[in-house]
N, C-alpha and C positions, 0 to 999 in steps of 0.2 A: 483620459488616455484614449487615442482613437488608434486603432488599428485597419490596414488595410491589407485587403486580401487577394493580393494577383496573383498573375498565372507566370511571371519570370521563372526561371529556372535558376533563379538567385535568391534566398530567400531575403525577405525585406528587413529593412534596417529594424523595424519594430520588432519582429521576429528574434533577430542578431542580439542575444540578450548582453551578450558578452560586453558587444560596441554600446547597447543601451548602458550598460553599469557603465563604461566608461565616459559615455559621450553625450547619451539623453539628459542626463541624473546631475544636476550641479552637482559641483565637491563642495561639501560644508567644512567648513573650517574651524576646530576647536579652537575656542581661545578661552582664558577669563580662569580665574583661582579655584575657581570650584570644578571645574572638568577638568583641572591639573590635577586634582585631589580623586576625582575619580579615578583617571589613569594611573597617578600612582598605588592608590587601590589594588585597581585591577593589573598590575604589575606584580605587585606584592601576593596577590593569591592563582597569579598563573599557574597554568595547568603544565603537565609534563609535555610537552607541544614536539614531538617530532616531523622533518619533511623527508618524505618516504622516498619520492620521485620527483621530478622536474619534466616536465612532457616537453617535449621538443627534444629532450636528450639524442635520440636516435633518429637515424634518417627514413624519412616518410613515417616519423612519427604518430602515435594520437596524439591531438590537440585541442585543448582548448574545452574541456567539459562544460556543459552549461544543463541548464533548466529543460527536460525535467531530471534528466542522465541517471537514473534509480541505478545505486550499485547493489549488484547481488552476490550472494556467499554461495558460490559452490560447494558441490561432493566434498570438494579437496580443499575444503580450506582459503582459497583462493578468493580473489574478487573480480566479478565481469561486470563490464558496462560498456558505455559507448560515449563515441566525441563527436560530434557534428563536422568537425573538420582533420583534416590531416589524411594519412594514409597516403597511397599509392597515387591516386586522383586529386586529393583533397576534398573528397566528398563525404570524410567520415569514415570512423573505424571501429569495430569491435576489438576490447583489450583486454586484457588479463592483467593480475598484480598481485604479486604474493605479499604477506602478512609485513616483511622486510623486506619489500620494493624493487621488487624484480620486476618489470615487467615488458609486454612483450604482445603486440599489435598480431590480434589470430586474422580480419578479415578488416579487409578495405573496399569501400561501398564505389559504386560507380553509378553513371545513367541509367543502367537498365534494372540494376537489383538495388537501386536505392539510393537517396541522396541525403544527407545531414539528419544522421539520426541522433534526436534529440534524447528519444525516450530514458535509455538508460535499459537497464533488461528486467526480468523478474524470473526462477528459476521452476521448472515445473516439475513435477512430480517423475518424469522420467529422465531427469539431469541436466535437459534441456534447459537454453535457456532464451525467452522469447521478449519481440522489442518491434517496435517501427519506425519508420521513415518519414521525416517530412515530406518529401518530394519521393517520385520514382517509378520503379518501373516503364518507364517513357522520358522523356524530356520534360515533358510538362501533365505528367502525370500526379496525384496526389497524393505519393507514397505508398508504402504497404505495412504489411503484417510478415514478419521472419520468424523462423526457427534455427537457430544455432548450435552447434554442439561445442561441447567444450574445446575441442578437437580445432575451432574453425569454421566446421562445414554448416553453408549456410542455405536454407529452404526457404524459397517467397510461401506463403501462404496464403495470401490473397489480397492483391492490387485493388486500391481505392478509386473508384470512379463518382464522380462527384455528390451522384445521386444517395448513395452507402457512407456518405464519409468523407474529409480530406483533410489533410494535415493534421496527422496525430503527433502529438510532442510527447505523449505518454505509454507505459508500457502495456499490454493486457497483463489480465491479471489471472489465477484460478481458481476457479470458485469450485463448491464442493463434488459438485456433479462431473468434475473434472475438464471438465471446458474452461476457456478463457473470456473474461471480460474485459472489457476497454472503450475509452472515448476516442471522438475526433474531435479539432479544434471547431471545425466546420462541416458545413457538408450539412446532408438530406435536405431539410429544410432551408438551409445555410447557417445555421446557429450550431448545427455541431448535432453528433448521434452517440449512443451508445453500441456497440454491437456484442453479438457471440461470437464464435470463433472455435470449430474445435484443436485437435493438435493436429488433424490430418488435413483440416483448412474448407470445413464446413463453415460458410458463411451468413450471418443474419443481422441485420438492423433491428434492434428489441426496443429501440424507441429515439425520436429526433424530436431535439428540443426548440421551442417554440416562443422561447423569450418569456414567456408570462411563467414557465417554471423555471426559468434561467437560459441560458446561452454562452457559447465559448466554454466549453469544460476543457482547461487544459489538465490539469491535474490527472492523477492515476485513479483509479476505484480502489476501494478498499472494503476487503472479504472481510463481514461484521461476524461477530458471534452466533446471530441469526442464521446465517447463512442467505443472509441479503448482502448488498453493496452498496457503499455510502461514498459520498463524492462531491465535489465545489463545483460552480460558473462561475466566473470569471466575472458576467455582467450579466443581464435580464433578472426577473423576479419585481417585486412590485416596484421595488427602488431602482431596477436599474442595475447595481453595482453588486449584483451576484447573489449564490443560493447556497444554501447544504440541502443538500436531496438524497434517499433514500431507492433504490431499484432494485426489484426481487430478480431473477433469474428469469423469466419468465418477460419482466418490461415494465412490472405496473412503478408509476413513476411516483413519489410523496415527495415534494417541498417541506423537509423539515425546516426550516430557516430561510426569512429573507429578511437578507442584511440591510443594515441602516448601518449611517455614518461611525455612529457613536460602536456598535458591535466592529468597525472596519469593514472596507469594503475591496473590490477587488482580490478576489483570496486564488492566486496561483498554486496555493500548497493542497497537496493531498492529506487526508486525512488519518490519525492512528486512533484507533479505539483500543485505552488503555485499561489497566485489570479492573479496572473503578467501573469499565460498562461504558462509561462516556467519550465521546470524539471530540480530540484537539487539534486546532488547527491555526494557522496563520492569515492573516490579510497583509496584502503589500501594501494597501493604502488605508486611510481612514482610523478611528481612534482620536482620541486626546489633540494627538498633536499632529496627526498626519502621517505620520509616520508607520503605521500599520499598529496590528495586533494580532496579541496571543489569546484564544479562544475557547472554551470549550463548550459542548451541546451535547444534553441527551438525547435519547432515544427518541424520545417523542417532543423536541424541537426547542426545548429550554437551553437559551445561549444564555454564557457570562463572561463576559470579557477579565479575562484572568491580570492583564497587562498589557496597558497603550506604549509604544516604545516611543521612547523621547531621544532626541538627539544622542546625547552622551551613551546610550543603547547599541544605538547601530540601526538604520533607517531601511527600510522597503523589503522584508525577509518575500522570499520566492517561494525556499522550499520548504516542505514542510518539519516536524520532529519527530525523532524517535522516542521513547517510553525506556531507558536505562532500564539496569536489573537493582540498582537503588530507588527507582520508581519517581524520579524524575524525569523530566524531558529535557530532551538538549536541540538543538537548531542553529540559525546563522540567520544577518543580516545580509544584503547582498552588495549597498551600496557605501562609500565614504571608505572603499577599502571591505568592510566588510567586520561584522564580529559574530564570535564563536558565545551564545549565551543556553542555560540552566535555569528553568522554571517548573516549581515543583505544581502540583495540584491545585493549591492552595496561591497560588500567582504570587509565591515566593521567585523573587527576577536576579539573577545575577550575568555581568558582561562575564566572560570564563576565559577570554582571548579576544584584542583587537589585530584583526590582520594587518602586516605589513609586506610589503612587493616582495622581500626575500623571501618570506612563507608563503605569499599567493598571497593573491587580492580576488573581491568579487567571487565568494561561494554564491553558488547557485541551487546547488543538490540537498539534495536531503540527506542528513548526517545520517549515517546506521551505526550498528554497534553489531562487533563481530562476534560468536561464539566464546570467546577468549574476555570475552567483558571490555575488551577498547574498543576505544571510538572510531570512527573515518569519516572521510569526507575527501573533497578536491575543493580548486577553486576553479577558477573560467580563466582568467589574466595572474600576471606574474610570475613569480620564481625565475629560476638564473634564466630559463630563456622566454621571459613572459608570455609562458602557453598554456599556464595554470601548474599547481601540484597536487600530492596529494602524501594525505597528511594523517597523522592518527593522533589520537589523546584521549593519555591514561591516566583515568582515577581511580585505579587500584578498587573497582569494581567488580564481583563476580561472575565468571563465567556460566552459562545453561545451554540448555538443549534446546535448539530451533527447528520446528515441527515446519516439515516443508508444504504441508498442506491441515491444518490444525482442525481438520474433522473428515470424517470416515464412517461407516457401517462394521458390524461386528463382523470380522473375519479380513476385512481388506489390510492388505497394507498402507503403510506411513512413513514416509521418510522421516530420520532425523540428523539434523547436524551437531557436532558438537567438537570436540578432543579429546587425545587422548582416551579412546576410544577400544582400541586393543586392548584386550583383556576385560573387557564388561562384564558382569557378575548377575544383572536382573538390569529389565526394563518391565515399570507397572505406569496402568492409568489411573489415575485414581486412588493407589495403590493394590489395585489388579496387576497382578503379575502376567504376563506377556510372551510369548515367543520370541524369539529374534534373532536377526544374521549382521554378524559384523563385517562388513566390508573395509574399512580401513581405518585406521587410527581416527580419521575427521567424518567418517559416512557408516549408519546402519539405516539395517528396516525391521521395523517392529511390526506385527500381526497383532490389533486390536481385538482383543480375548474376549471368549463367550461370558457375561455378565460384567462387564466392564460400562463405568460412568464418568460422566462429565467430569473433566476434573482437570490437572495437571499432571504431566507426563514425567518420571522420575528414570534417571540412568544412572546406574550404580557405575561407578570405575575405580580403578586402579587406585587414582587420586580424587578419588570423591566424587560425591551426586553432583551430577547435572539435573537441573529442575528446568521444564518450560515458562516463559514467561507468560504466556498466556495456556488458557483452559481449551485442553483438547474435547469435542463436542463428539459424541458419539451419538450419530444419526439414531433415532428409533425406526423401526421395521410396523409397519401393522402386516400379516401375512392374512389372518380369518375372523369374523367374527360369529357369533352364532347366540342365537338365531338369526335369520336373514331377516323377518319380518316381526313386527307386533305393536300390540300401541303404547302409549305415552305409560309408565311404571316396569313398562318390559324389564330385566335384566339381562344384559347383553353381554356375554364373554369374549374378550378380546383378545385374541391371540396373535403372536408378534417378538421382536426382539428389541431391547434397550428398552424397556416398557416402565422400570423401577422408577424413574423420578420425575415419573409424568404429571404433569402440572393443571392439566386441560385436555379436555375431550368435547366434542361437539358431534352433534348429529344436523346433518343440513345447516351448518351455522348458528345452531345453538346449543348453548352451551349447558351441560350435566352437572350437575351438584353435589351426587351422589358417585362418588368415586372410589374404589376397592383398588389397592394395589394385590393381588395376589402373589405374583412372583417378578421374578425379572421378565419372563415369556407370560404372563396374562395381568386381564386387568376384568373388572367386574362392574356395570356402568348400569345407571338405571336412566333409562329412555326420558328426557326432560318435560316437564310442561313446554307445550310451544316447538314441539321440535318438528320438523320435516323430514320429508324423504329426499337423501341425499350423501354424499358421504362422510364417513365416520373419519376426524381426524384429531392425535392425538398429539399432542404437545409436550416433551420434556426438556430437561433441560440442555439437550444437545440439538432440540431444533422439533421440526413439524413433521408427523409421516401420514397419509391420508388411503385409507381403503384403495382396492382397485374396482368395486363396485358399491353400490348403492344399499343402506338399510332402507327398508320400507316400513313407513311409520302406516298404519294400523287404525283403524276407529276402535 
């Protein structure tokens, strides 16, 4: 696949994923007794499939959702995202859509603040909800970085000049320190950057990739349990046909994976790290048959190809999959029409839905699952006025509570999303009980309590617990340690917060063997053979906190 990269103010047909699903991509054509037998199948165990909306319905429309469009779940319950096309211009709009398909175009992108934003949004920590541009601020400028309020109102936050970045298809993301992260397709180098970003539009390039760790990251970042950031190229790495890479906050960059044919190659979708610790992900191309696959990789860079898709599948998936509250993953194909498929851990595969032009054709997005336990999604092409829809489906799965930022320090707040919310009775972590304010039947914030641990976040309600799907990480604190100096058997008192389920301590990079938990606020460490002077840092299971000065190791 070659892509190229001008400066028109049109974006290029390679780009136009929509026109690619329809026009690059031959149509295959099922035929033959045995693919009648699967559709009849997959007919017989259809899912509850409703079409929520029809885009084009209304004048100056959104239109047309495409790759990477990340939808996000608002305060309220609601869904925001973006179209690369439609609006007032036709240059792309920010939209809203309620649970039963109301919806209703808040902001239309123009020349100067923006053109075809692909991204999709991601929602932060102050309601907000933040996304880029392909193109913009200029004519032939290389897009930006916005801030949105639910309301509409839209803030550039910082225009891409080539050297920083150009054409992001993806959203930034938050990572724990509360700044955002994000790629470009291209830019610094020309293979594309990672950058920071704060909320008030502090800008920095934390690292521009260089092909031998990959290139082209169109995909979003995704905030690990670490509180690092894990993320796909598209293409570079030893083969050529892409990476899974690893980037702390900070920039240092690990090549967990490079992809060979047989793992899939080409991987557009962004990654989910599901409760198992490991990250799954999609290729558009490569596998078995070509067709792409379903993947997952540890931490430390072990892939298994869960699932090569073969025709009767559904061919060339874009986006990536969500992690259900039955602990499955769900996703889509993007081309031959497109299909709605369920793969569990264990690369148990099923088709769940083959699209047809009445429901939409060509998903591109990445399926979420709302508070409420159903599904969503859109497509790029079809429904009554072939501009895509957007669609939900329910398998009478469990509702929970979605942590809008899933790690914190002891005393901050925490958003959480959920239902049915009015009337709450306790919120614990871990089951530490908790402070909290309820703001509306769909929105509260919890205050992460004094001796509170890693764990899963529980909301008592009305009508029953809401659980998170993933483990909320409670930063550890190191504030003192004492003594400041001595040699190798010293006993050193550490004093700090979150301290209880610390895993690892090191002095200068090496690591103590001799470990005292005392309380939640100390710990008790004896000075290692081999250690240096340098600082003291401790490791639990909400992540790394490290002195703000130096012990000195001692003759």
């Amino acid at each position: 696949m070659e892509f190229h990269f001008g400066s028109s103010d049109e974006p290029s047909g390679e780009f136009n994923f929509a026109e690619k699903s329809m026009k690059s991509i031959a149509t295959w054509k099922r035929c033959g007794l045995m693919l009648l037998f699967c559709a009849l199948a997959t007919f017989a165990n259809a899912q509850p499939f409703s079409v929520l909306y029809n885009f084009g319905e209304l004048s100056k429309d959104a239109l047309s959702p495409q790759y990477t469009g990340i939808i996000a779940q608002g305060r309220d319950g609601n869904f925001y995202s973006t179209t690369p096309f439609g609006g007032d211009f036709d240059y792309g709009t920010i939209f809203t859509i309620t649970p039963s398909g109301q919806s209703k175009v808040l902001y239309s992108f123009n020349i100067t603040d923006g053109q075809y934003p692909y991204s999709g949004l991601t929602l932060g920590s102050d309601g907000n909800f933040y996304g880029t541009t392909y193109q913009g601020g200029g004519e032939f400028s290389g897009g930006n970085i916005f801030k949105v309020t639910p309301n509409g109102k839209l803030t550039i936050l910082h225009t891409f000049a080539y050297t920083d970045g150009y054409r992001a298809f993806a959203p930034p993301v938050q990572g724990a320190d509360g700044n955002f992260y994000g790629t470009t397709s291209v830019g610094g180098t020309g293979q594309g950057t990672v950058y920071r970003i704060t909320p008030s539009g502090r800008f920095k390039v934390i690292y521009a990739f260089d092909f031998t760790h990959g290139a082209f990251p169109y995909a979003p970042l995704t905030l690990g349990i670490d509180g690092n950031f894990y993320g796909t190229t598209f293409e570079g790495g030893e083969n050529g046909i892409g990476t899974v890479f690893r980037i702390t906050p900070q920039g240092k960059m690990t090549t967990l994976h490079h992809l060979k044919y047989e793992d899939g190659m080409y991987p557009y979708a962004p990654l989910v790290q599901a409760n198992d610790g490991s990250l799954y992900g999609t290729t558009e191309q490569g596998g078995t048959n070509n067709f792409g696959t379903i993947y997952k990789v540890s931490l430390n860079g072990t892939l298994t190809v869960l699932h090569s898709l073969a025709e009767s599948d559904g061919k060339y998936p874009m986006g990536g999959m969500v992690q259900g509250t039955d602990g499955a993953f769900y996703g889509s194909t993007s081309t031959d029409n497109g299909t709605l498929f369920r793969v569990t851990s264990r690369g148990n595969f099923a088709v769940m839905q083959d699209f047809r032009n009445d429901r939409g054709i060509h998903p591109e997005v990445t399926i979420m699952q709302h508070t409420t336990g159903v599904l969503y999604g859109d497509t790029a092409n079809g429904g009554a006025f072939g501009h895509g829809t957007f669609f939900s489906v329910n398998r009478n799965m469990t509702g929970y509570a979605a942590l809008v930022l899933p790690t914190a320090k002891v005393g901050k707040p925490v958003g959480v999303l959920g239902q049915g919310l009015i009337g709450t009775t306790a919120v614990s972590f871990n089951g530490r009980p908790a402070p909290f304010k309820v703001t509306s039947d769909t929105f509260l914030t919890v205050t992460v309590p004094d001796l509170a641990t890693t764990g899963l976040v529980t909301v008592e309600t009305p009508s029953g617990n809401l659980t998170s799907k993933v483990n909320f990480r409670v930063i550890p604190q190191v504030q003192s340690f004492s003594p400041a100096s001595g040699p190798v058997e010293t006993t050193v008192v550490i004093s700090g917060t979150s301290l209880s389920q610390t895993t690892r301590v090191s002095f200068g990079g090496v690591q103590a063997t001799d470990i005292h938990v005392d309380q939640d606020k100390q710990l008790s460490v004896t000075v290692p053979d081999g250690a240096k002077t340098g600082r003291i840092e401790v490791t639990t299971a909400g992540g790394t906190a490290s002195s703000s000065s130096d012990f000195t190791v001692t003759e």
